[in-house]
Biotite code that builds the C-alpha atoms (Angstrom):
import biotite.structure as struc

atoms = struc.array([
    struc.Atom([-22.900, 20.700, 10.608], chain_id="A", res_id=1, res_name="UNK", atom_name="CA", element="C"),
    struc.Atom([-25.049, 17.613, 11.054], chain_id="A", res_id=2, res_name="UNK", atom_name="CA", element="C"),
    struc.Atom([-23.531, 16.572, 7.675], chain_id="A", res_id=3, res_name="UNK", atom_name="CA", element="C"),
    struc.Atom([-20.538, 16.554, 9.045], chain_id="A", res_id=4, res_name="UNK", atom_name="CA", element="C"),
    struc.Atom([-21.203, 15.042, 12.404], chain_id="A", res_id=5, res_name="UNK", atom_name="CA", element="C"),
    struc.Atom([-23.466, 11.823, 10.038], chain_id="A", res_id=6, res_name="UNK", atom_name="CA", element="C"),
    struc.Atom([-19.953, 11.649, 7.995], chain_id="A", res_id=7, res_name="UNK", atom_name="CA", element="C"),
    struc.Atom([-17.515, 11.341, 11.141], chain_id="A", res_id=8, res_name="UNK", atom_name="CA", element="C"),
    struc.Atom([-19.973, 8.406, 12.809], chain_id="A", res_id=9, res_name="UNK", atom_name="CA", element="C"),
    struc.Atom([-19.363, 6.251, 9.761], chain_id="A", res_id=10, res_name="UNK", atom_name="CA", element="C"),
    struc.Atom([-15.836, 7.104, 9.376], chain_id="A", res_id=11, res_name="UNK", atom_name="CA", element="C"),
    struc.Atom([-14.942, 6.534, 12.696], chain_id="A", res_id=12, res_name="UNK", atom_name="CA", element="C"),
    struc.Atom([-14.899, 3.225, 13.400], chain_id="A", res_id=13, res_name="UNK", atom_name="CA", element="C"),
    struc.Atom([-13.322, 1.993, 10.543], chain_id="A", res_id=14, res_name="UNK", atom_name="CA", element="C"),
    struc.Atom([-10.209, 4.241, 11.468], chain_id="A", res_id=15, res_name="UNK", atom_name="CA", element="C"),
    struc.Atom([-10.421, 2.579, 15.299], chain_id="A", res_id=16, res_name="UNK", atom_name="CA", element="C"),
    struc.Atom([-10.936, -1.246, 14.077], chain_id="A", res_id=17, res_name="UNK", atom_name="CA", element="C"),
    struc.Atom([-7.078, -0.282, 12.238], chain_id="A", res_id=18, res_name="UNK", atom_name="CA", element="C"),
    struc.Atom([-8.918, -0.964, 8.583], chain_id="A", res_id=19, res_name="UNK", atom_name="CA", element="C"),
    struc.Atom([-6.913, 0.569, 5.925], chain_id="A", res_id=20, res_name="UNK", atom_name="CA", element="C"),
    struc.Atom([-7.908, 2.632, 3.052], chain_id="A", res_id=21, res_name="UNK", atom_name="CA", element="C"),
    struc.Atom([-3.997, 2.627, 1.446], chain_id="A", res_id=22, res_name="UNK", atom_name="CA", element="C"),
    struc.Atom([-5.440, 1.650, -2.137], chain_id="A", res_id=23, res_name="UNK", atom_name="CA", element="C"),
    struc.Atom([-8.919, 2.288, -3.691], chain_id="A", res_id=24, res_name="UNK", atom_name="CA", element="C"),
    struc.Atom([-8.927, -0.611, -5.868], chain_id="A", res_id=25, res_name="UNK", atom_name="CA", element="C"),
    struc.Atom([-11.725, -3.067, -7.157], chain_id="A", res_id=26, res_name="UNK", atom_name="CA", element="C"),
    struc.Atom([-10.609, -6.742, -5.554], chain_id="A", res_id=27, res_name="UNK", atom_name="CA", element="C"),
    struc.Atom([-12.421, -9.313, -6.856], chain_id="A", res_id=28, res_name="UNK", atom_name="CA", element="C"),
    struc.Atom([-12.171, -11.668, -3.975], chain_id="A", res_id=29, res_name="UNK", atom_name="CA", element="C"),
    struc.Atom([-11.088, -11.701, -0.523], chain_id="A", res_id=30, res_name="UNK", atom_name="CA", element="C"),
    struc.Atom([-7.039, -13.017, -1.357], chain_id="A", res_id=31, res_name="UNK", atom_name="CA", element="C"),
    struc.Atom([-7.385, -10.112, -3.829], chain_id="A", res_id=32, res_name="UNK", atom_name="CA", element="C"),
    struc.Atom([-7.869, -7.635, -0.671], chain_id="A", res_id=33, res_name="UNK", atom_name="CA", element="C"),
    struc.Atom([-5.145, -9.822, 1.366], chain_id="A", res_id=34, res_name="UNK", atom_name="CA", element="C"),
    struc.Atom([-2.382, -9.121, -1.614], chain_id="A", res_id=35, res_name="UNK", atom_name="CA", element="C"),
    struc.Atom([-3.098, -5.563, -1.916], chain_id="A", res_id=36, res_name="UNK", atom_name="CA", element="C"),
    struc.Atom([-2.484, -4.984, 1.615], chain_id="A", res_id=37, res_name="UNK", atom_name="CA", element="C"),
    struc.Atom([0.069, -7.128, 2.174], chain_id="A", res_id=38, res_name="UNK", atom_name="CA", element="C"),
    struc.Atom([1.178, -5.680, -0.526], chain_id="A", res_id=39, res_name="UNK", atom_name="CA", element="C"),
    struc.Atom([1.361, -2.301, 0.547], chain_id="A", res_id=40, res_name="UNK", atom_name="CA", element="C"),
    struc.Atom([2.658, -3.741, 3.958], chain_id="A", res_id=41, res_name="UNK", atom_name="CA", element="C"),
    struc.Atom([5.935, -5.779, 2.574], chain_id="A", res_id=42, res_name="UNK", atom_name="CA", element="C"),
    struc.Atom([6.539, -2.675, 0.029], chain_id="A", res_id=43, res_name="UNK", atom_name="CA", element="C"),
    struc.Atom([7.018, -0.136, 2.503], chain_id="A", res_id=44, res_name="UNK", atom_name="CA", element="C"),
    struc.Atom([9.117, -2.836, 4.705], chain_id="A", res_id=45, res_name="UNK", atom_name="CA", element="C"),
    struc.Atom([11.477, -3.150, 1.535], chain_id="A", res_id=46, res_name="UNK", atom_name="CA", element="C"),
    struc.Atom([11.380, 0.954, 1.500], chain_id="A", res_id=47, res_name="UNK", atom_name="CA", element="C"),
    struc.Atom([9.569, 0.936, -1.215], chain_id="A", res_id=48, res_name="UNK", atom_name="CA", element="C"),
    struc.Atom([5.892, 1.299, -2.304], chain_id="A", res_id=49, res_name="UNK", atom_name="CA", element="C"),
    struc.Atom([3.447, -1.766, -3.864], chain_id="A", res_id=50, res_name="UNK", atom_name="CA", element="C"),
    struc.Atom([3.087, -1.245, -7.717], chain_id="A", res_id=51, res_name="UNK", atom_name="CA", element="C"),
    struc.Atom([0.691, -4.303, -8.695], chain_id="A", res_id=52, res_name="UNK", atom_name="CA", element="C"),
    struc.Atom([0.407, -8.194, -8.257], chain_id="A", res_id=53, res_name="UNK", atom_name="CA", element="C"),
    struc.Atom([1.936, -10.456, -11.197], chain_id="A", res_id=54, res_name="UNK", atom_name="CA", element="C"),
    struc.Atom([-0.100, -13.627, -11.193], chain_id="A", res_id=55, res_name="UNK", atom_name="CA", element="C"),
    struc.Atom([2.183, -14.832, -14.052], chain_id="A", res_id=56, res_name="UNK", atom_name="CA", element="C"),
    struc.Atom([5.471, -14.610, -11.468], chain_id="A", res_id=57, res_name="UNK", atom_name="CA", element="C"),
    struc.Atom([3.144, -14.936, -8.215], chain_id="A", res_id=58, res_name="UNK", atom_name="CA", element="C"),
    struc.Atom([5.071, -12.119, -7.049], chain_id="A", res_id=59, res_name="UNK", atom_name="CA", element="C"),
    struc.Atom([3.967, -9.209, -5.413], chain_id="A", res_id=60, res_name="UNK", atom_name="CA", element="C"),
    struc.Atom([6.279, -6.378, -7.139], chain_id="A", res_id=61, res_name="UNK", atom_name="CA", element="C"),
    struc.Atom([7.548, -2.748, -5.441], chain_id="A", res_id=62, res_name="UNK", atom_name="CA", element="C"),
    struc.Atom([8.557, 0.629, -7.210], chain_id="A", res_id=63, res_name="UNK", atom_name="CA", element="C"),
    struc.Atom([12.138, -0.169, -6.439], chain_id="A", res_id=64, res_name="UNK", atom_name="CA", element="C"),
    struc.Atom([11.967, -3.555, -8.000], chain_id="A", res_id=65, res_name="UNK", atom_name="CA", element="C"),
    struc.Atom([11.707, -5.772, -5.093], chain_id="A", res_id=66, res_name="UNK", atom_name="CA", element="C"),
    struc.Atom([9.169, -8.161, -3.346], chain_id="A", res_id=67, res_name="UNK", atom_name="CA", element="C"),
    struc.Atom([7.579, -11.216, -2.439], chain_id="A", res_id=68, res_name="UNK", atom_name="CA", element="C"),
    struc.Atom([7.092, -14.517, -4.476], chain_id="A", res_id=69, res_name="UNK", atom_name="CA", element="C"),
    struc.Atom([4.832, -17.134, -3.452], chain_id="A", res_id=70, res_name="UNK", atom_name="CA", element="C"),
    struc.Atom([4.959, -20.628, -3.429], chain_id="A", res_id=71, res_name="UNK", atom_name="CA", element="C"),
    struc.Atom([2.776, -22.664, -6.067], chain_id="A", res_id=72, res_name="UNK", atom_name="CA", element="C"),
    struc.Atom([0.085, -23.400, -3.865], chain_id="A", res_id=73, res_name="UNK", atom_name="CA", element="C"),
    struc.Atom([-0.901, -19.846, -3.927], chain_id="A", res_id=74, res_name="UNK", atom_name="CA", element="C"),
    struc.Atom([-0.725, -19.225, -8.146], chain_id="A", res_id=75, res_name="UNK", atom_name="CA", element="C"),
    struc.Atom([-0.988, -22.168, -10.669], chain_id="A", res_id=76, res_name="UNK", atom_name="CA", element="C"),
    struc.Atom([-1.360, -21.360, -14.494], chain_id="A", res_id=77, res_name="UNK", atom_name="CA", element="C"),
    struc.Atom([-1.562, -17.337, -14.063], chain_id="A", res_id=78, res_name="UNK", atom_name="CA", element="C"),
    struc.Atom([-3.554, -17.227, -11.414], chain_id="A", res_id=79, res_name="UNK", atom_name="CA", element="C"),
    struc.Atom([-4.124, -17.219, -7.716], chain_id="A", res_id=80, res_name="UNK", atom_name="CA", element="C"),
    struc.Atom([-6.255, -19.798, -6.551], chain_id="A", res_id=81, res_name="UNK", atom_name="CA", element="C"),
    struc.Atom([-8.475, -18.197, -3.952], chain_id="A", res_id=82, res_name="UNK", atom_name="CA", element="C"),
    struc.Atom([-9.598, -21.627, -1.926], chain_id="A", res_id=83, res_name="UNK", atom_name="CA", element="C"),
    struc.Atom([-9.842, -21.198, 1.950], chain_id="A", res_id=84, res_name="UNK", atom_name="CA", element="C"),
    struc.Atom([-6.358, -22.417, 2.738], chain_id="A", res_id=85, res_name="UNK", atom_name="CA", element="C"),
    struc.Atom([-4.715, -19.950, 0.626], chain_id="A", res_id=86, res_name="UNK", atom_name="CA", element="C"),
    struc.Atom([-7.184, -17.347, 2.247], chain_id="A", res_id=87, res_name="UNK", atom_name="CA", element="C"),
    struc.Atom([-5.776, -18.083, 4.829], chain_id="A", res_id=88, res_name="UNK", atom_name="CA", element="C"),
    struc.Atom([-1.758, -17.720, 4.300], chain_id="A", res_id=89, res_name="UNK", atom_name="CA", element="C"),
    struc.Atom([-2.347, -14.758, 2.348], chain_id="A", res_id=90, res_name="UNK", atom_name="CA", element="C"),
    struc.Atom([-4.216, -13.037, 5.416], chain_id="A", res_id=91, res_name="UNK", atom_name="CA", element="C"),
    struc.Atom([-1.726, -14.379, 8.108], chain_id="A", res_id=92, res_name="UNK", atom_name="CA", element="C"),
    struc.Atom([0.659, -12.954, 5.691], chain_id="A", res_id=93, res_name="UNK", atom_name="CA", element="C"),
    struc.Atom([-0.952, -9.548, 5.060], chain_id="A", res_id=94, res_name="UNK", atom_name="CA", element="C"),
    struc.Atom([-1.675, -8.879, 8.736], chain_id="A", res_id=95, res_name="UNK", atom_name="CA", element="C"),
    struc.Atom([1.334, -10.695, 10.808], chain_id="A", res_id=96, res_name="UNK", atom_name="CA", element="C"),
    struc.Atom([3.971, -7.871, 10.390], chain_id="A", res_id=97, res_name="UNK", atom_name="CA", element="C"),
])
C-alpha cells in the first residue's frame, strides 16, 4: 500500500503541470521533445496520428499522409538545427494550439 501511495506522489504532479507522456521515445535534444509533441498535437488536429519526423523534408508526417513542413531555418542539410531561436518556434509551435 505504501508502494502505491510513494508511486502516486511522483506521478501526480506531472499529470497536474499538463506534461504529456503520448510517446516514450529517446529525444536527443530539447527541439527533438518540441517535434514529437507537436507532433502528436498537429496529427490528431489533421485526424490523424504522428508517425515520425523527416529531417530530409523538414516535415513532420501523420498516418493519413498529412502534416507540417517547416521553413529552412528550422532543417538545413538533413537536419534540424537545434539553436535557441529555433527552440523557440518549435515550442511556441508545439504548445500554442
Amino acid at each position: 500500500m505504501q508502494l502505491v501511495v510513494f508511486a502516486v506522489v511522483l506521478i501526480l504532479p506531472s499529470f497536474l503541470s499538463g506534461e504529456s507522456s503520448s510517446h516514450i521515445t529517446a529525444a536527443r535534444n530539447e527541439c527533438e521533445v518540441y517535434i514529437q509533441e507537436g507532433g502528436d498535437r498537429e496529427c490528431t488536429r489533421l485526424g490523424s496520428e504522428f508517425v515520425r519526423f523527416d529531417s530530409d523534408t523538414c516535415t513532420v508526417k501523420c498516418k493519413n499522409r498529412k502534416g507540417k513542413t517547416f521553413t529552412d531555418d528550422v532543417c538545413s542539410r538533413g537536419e534540424v538545427n537545434c539553436t535557441s531561436d529555433v527552440a523557440a518556434k518549435l515550442k511556441t509551435w508545439a504548445f500554442s494550439k
